[in-house]
PASEBA-1860 file (N, C-alpha, C; in nm, 3 decimals):
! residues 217
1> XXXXXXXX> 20.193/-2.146/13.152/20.059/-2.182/13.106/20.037/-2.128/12.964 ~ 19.974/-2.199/12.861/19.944/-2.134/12.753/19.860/-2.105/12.705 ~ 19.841/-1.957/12.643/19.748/-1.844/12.642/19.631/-1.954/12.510 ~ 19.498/-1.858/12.538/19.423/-1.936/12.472/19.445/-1.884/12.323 ~ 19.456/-1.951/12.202/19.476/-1.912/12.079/19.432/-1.830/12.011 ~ 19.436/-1.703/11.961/19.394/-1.556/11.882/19.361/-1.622/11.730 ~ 19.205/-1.649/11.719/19.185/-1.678/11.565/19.176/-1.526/11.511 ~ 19.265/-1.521/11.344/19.236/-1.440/11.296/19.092/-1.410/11.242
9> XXXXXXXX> 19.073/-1.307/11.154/18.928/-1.296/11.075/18.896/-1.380/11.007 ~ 18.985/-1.380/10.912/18.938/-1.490/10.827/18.949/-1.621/10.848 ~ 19.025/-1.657/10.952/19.021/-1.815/11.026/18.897/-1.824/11.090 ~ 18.787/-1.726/11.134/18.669/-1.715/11.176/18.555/-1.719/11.053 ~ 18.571/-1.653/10.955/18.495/-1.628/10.849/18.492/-1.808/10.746 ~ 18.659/-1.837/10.751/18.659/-1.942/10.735/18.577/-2.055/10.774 ~ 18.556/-2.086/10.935/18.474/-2.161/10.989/18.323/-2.105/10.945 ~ 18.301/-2.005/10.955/18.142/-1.971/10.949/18.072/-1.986/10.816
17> XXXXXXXX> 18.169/-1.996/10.714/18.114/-2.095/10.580/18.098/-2.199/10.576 ~ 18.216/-2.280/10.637/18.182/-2.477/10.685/18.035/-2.501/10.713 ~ 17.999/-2.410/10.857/17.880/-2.430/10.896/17.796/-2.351/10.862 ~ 17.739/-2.269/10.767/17.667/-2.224/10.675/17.619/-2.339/10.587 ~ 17.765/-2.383/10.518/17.691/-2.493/10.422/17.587/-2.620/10.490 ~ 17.683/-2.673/10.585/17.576/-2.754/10.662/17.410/-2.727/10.713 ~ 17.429/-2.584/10.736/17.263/-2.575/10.802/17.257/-2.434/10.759 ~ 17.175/-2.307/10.822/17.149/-2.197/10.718/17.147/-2.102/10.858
25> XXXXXXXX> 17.139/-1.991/10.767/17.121/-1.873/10.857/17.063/-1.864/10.984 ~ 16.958/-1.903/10.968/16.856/-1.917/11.133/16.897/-2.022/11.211 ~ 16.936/-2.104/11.184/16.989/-2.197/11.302/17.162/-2.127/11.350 ~ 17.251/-2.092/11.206/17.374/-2.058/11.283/17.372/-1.958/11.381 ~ 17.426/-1.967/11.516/17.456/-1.881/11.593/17.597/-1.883/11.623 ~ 17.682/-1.780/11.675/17.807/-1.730/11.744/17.837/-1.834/11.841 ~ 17.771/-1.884/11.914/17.766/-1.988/12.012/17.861/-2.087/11.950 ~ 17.730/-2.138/11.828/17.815/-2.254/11.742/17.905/-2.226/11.707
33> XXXXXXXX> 17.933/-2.094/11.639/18.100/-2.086/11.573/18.266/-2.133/11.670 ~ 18.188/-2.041/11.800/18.275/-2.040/11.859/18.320/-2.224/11.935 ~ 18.203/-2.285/11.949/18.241/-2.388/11.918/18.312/-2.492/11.861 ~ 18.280/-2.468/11.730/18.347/-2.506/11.623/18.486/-2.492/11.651 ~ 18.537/-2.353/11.690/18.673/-2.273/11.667/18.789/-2.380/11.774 ~ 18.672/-2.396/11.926/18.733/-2.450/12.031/18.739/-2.283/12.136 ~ 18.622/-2.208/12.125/18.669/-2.120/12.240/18.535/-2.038/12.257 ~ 18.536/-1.922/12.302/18.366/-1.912/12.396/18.344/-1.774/12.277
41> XXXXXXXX> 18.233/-1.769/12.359/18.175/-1.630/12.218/18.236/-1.552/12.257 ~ 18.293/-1.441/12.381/18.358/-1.330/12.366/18.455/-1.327/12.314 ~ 18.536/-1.380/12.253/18.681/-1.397/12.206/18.630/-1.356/12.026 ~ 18.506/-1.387/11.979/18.428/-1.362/11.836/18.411/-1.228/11.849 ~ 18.327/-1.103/11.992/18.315/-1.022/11.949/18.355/-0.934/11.951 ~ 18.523/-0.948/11.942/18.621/-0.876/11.911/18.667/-0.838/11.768 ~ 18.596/-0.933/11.697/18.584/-0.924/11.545/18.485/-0.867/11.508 ~ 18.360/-0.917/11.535/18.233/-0.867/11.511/18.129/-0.837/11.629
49> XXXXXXXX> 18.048/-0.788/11.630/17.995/-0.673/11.712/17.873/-0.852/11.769 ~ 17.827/-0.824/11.676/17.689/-0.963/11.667/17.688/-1.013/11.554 ~ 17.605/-1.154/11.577/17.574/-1.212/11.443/17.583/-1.176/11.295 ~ 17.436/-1.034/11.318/17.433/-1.021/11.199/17.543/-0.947/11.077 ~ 17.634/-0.847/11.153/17.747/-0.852/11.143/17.841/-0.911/11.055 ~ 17.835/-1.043/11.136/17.908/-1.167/11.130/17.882/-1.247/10.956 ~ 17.725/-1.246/10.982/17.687/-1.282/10.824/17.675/-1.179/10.731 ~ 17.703/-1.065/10.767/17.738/-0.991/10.647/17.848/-0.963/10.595
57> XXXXXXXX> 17.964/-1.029/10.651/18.124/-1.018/10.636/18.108/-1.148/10.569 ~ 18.040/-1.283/10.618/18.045/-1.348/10.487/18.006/-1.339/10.371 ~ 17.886/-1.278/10.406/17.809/-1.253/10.217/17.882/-1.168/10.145 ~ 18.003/-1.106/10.189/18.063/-1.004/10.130/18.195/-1.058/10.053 ~ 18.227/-1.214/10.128/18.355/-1.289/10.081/18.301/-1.362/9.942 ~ 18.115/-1.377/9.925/18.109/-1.416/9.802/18.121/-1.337/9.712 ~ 18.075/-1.200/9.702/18.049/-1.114/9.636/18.216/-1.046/9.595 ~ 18.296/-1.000/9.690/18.439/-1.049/9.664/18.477/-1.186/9.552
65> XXXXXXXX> 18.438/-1.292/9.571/18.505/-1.422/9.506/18.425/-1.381/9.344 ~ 18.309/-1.344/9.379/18.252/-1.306/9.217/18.320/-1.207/9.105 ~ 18.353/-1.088/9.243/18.443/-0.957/9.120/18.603/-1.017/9.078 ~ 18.599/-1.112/9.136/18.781/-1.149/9.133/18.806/-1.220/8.965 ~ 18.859/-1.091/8.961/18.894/-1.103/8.788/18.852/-1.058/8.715 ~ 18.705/-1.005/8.773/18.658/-0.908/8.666/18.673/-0.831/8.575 ~ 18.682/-0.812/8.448/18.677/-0.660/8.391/18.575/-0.662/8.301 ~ 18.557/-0.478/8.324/18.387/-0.437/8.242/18.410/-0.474/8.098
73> XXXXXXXX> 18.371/-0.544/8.007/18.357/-0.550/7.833/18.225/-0.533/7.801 ~ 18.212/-0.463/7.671/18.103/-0.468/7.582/18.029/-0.297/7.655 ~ 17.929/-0.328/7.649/17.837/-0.172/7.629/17.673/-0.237/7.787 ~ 17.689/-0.105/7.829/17.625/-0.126/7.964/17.533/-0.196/8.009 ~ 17.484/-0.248/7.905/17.386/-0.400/7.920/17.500/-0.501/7.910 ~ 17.547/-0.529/7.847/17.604/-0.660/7.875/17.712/-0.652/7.995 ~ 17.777/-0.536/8.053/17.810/-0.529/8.153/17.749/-0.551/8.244 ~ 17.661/-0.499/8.340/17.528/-0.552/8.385/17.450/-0.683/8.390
81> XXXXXXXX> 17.469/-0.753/8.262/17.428/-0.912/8.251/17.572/-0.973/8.314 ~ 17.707/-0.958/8.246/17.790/-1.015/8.307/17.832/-0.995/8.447 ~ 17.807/-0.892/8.486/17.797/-0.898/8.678/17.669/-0.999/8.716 ~ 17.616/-0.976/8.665/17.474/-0.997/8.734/17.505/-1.233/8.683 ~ 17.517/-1.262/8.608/17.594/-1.394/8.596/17.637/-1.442/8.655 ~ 17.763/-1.344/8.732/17.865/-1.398/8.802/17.809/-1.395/8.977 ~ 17.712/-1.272/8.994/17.682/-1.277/9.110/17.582/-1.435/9.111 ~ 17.512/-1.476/9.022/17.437/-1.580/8.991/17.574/-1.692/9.043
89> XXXXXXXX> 17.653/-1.744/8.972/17.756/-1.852/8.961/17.801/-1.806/9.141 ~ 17.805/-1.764/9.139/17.882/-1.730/9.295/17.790/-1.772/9.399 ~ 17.698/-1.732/9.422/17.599/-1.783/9.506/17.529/-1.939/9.465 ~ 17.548/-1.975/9.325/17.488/-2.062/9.297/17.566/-2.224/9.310 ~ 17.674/-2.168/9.387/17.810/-2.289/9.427/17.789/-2.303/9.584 ~ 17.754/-2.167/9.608/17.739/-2.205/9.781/17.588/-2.129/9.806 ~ 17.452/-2.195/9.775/17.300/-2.143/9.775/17.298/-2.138/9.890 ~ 17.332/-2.197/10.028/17.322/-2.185/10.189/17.343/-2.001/10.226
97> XXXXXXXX> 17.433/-1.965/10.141/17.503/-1.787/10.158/17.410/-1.754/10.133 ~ 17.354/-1.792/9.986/17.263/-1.673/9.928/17.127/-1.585/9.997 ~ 17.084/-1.689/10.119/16.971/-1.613/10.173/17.024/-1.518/10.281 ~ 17.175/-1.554/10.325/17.227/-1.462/10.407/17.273/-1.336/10.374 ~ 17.275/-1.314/10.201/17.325/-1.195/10.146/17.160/-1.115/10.123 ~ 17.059/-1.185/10.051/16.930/-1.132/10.022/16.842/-1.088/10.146 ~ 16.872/-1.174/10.303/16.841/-1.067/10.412/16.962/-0.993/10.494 ~ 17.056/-0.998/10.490/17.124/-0.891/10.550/17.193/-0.830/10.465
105> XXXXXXXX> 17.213/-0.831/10.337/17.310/-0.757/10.268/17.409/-0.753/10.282 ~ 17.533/-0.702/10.265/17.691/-0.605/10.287/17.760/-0.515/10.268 ~ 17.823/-0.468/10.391/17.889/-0.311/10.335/17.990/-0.345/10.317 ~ 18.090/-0.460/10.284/18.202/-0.454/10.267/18.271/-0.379/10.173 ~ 18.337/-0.457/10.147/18.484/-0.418/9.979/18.376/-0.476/9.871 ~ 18.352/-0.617/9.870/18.270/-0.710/9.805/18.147/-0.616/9.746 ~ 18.059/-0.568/9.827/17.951/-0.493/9.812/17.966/-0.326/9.737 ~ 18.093/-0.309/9.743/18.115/-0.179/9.716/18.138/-0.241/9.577
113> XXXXXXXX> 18.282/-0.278/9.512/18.287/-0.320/9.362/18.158/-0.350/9.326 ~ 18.054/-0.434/9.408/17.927/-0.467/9.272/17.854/-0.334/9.266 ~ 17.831/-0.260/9.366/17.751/-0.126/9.348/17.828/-0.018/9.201 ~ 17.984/0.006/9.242/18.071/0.077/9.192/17.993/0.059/9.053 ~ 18.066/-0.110/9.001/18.032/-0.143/8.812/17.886/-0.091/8.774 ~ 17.809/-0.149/8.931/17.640/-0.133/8.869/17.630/0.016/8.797 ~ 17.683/0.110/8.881/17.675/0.273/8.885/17.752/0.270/8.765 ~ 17.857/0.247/8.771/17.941/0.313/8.595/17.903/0.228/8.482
121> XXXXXXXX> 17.825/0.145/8.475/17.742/0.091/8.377/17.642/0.178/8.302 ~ 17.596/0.238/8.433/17.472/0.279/8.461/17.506/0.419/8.389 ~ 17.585/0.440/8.390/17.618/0.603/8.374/17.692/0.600/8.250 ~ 17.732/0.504/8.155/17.709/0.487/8.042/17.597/0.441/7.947 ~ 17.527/0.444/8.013/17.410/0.420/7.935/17.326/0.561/7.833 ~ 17.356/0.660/7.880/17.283/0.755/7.870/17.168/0.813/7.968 ~ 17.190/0.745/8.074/17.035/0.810/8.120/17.108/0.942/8.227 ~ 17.030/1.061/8.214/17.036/1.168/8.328/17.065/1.087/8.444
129> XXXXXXXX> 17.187/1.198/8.552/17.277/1.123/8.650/17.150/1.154/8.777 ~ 17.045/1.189/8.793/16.896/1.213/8.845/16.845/1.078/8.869 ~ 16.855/1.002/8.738/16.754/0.866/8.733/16.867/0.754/8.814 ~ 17.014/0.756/8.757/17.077/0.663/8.770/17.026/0.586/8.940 ~ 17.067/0.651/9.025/16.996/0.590/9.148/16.926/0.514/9.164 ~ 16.783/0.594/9.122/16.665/0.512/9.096/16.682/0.348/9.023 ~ 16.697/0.388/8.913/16.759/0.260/8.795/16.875/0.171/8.901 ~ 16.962/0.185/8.970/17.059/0.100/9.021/16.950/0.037/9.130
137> XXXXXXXX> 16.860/0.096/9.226/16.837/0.034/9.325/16.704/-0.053/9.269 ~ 16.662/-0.019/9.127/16.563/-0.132/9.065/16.639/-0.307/9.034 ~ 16.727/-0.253/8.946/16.835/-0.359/8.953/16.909/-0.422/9.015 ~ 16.910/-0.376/9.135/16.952/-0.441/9.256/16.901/-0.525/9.373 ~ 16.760/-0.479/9.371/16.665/-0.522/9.467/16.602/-0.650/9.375 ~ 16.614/-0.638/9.170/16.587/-0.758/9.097/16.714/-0.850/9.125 ~ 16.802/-0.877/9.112/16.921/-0.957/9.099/16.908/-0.996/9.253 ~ 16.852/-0.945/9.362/16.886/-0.995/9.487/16.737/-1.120/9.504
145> XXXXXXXX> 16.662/-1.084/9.448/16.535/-1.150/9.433/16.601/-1.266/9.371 ~ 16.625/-1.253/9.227/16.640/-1.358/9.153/16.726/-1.464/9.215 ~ 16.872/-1.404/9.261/16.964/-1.489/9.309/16.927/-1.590/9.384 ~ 16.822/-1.512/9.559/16.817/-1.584/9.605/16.699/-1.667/9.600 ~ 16.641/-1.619/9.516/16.527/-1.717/9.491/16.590/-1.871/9.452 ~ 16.635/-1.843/9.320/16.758/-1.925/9.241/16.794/-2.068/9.333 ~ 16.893/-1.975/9.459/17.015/-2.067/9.507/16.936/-2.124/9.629 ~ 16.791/-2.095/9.658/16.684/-2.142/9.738/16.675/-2.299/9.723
153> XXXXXXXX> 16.635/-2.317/9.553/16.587/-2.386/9.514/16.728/-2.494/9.504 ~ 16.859/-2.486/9.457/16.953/-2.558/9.451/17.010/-2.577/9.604 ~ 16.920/-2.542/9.773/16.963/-2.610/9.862/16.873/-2.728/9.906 ~ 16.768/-2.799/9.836/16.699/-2.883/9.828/16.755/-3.000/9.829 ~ 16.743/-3.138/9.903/16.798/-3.248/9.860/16.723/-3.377/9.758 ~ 16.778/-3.412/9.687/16.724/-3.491/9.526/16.597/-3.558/9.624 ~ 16.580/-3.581/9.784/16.465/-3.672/9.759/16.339/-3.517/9.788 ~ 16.397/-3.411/9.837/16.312/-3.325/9.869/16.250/-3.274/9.719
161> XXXXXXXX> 16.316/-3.302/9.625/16.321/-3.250/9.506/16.207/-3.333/9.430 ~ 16.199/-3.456/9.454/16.116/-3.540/9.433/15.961/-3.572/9.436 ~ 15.995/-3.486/9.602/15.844/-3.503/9.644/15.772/-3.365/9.578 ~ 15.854/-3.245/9.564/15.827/-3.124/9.530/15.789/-3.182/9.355 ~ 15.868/-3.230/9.328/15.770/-3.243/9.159/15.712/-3.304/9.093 ~ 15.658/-3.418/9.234/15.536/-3.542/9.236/15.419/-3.429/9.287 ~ 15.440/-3.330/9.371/15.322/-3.273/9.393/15.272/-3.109/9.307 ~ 15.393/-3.101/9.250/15.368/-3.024/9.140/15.277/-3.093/8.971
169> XXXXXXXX> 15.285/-3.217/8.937/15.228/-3.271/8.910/15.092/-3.310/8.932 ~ 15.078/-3.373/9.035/14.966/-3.369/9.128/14.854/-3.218/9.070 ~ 14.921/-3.125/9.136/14.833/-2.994/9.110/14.813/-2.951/8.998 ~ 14.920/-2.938/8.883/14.894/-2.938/8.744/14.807/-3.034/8.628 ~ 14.895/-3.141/8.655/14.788/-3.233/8.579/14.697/-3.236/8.594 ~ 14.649/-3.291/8.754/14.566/-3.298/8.826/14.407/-3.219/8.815 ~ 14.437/-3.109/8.797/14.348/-2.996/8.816/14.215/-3.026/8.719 ~ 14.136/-3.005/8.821/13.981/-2.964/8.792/13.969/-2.913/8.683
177> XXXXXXXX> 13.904/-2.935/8.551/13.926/-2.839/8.471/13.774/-2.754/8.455 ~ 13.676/-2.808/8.556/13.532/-2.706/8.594/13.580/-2.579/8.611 ~ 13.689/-2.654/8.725/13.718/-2.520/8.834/13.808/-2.457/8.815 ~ 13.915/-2.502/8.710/14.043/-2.435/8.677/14.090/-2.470/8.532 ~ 13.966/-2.397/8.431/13.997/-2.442/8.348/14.105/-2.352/8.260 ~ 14.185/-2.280/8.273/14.254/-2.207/8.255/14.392/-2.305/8.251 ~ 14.434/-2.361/8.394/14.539/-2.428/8.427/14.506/-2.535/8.349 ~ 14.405/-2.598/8.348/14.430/-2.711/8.295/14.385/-2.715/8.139
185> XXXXXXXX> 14.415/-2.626/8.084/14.394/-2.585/7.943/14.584/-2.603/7.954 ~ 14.620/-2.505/8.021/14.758/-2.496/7.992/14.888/-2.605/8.071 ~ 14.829/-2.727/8.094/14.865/-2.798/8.216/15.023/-2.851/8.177 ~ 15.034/-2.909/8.036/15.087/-2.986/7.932/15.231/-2.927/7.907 ~ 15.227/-2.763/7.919/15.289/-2.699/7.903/15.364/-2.609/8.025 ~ 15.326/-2.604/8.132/15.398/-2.520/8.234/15.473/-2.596/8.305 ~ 15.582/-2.541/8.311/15.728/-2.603/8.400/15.713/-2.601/8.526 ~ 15.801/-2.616/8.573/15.817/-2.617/8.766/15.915/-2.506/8.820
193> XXXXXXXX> 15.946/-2.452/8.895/15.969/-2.338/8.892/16.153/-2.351/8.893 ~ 16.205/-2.496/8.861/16.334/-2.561/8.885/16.381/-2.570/8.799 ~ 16.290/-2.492/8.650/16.317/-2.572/8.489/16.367/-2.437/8.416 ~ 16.447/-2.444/8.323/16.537/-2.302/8.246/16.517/-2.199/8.356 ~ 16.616/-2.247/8.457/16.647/-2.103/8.578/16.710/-1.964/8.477 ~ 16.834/-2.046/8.437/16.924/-1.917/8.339/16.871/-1.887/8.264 ~ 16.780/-1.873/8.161/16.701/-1.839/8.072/16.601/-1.749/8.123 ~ 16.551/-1.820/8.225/16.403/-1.701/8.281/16.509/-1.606/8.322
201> XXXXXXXX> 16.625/-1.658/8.424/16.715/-1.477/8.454/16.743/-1.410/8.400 ~ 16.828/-1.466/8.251/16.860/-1.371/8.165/16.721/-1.274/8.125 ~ 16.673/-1.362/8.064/16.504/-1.316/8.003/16.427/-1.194/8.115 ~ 16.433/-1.208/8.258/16.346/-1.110/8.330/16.471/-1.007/8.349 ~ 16.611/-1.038/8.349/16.692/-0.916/8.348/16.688/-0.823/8.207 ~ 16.692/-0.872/8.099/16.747/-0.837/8.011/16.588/-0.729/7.964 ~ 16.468/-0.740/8.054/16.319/-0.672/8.005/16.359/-0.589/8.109 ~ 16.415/-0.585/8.264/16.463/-0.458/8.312/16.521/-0.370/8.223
209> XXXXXXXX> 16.679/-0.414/8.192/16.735/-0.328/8.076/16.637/-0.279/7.977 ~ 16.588/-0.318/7.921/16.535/-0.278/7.793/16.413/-0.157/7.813 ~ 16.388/-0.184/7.968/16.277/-0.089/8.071/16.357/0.018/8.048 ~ 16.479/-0.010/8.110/16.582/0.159/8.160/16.638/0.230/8.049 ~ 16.686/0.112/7.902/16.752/0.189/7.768/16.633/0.246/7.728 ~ 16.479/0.234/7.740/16.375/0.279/7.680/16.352/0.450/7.774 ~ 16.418/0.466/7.810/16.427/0.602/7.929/16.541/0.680/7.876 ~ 16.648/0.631/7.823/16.723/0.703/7.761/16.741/0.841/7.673
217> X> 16.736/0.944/7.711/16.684/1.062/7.593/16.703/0.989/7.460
END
């Protein structure tokens, strides 16, 4: 008789990105994976304990695919922008991950290199090794915001996209200007929140930095 088949990790991790991309965090369950695989959930939690687990070993294969190749250049801001880019490009190829990294996080390998650079960035900068902490977990909790805000917006489909900026219209143009004359003073001019993504990131990262070099003895 033949034994039922031993998927490795990453032949598991493998599948659990397929179906990530298709649908998102709250609907995937272990159930489904194991589905997918062709075999029942206990045979999964021999790998991983539970779910959440489960999605934090993936969010950790992006964050991995981001450092791959990395090296630090330039002076601790632009180190910092160029992680912080790449964690952008990485999530921003597969946006289905990104809300699985911004609520469960990862302790992997993946998670350790982005902390590691954040910290020795950080510790060239000049600031007392007191603040650095502080300063890393500001910058970290921003870039996790931004990302997944970001890769939110790029899992939308062109007709969902549609209706979202017929009714963004709607409310802008639109507006009362008795009752909102503020907005509709400025109606002509405000974007949608889908318009120069990389620009507003760079732009709200680069006023962190300039927060933390202004702390510098």
């Amino acid at each position: 008789m033949t034994g039922r088949r031993r998927w490795s990790t990453e032949e598991i991790l493998d599948t659990a990105v397929e179906l990530l991309h298709a649908s998102d965090a709250e609907s995937f369950s272990v159930r489904k994976l194991a589905a997918a695989l062709g075999t029942d959930s206990s045979s999964l939690y021999r790998h991983f304990r539970n779910k959440t687990e489960l999605l934090r070993a993936v969010a950790d294969r992006i964050l991995l695919a981001a450092m791959d190749g990395y090296r630090p250049e330039g002076d601790w801001k632009q180190r910092v922008t160029a992680l912080a880019l790449r964690l952008r490009e990485a999530f921003g190829e597969q946006p289905q991950l990104a809300a699985v990294w911004g609520r469960h996080g990862s302790g992997g390998a993946g998670s350790r290199l982005i902390v590691e650079e954040l910290l020795q960035a950080l510790r060239t900068s000049g600031l007392p090794d007191e603040e650095i902490p502080v300063r890393y977990h500001r910058i970290a909790v921003l870039l996790a915001a931004l990302v997944t805000s970001e890769a939110g917006i790029g899992t939308i489909t062109p007709k969902e996209y549609e209706q979202g900026m017929e009714q963004f219209r709607v409310a802008v143009l639109g507006a009362d200007p008795a009752r909102f004359p503020a907005l509709a003073h400025f109606a002509r001019d405000i974007r949608p929140l889908g318009a120069d993504r990389r620009a507003a990131f760079e732009e709200i990262l680069a006023a962190q930095l300039a927060h933390i070099e202004a702390r510098v003895p």
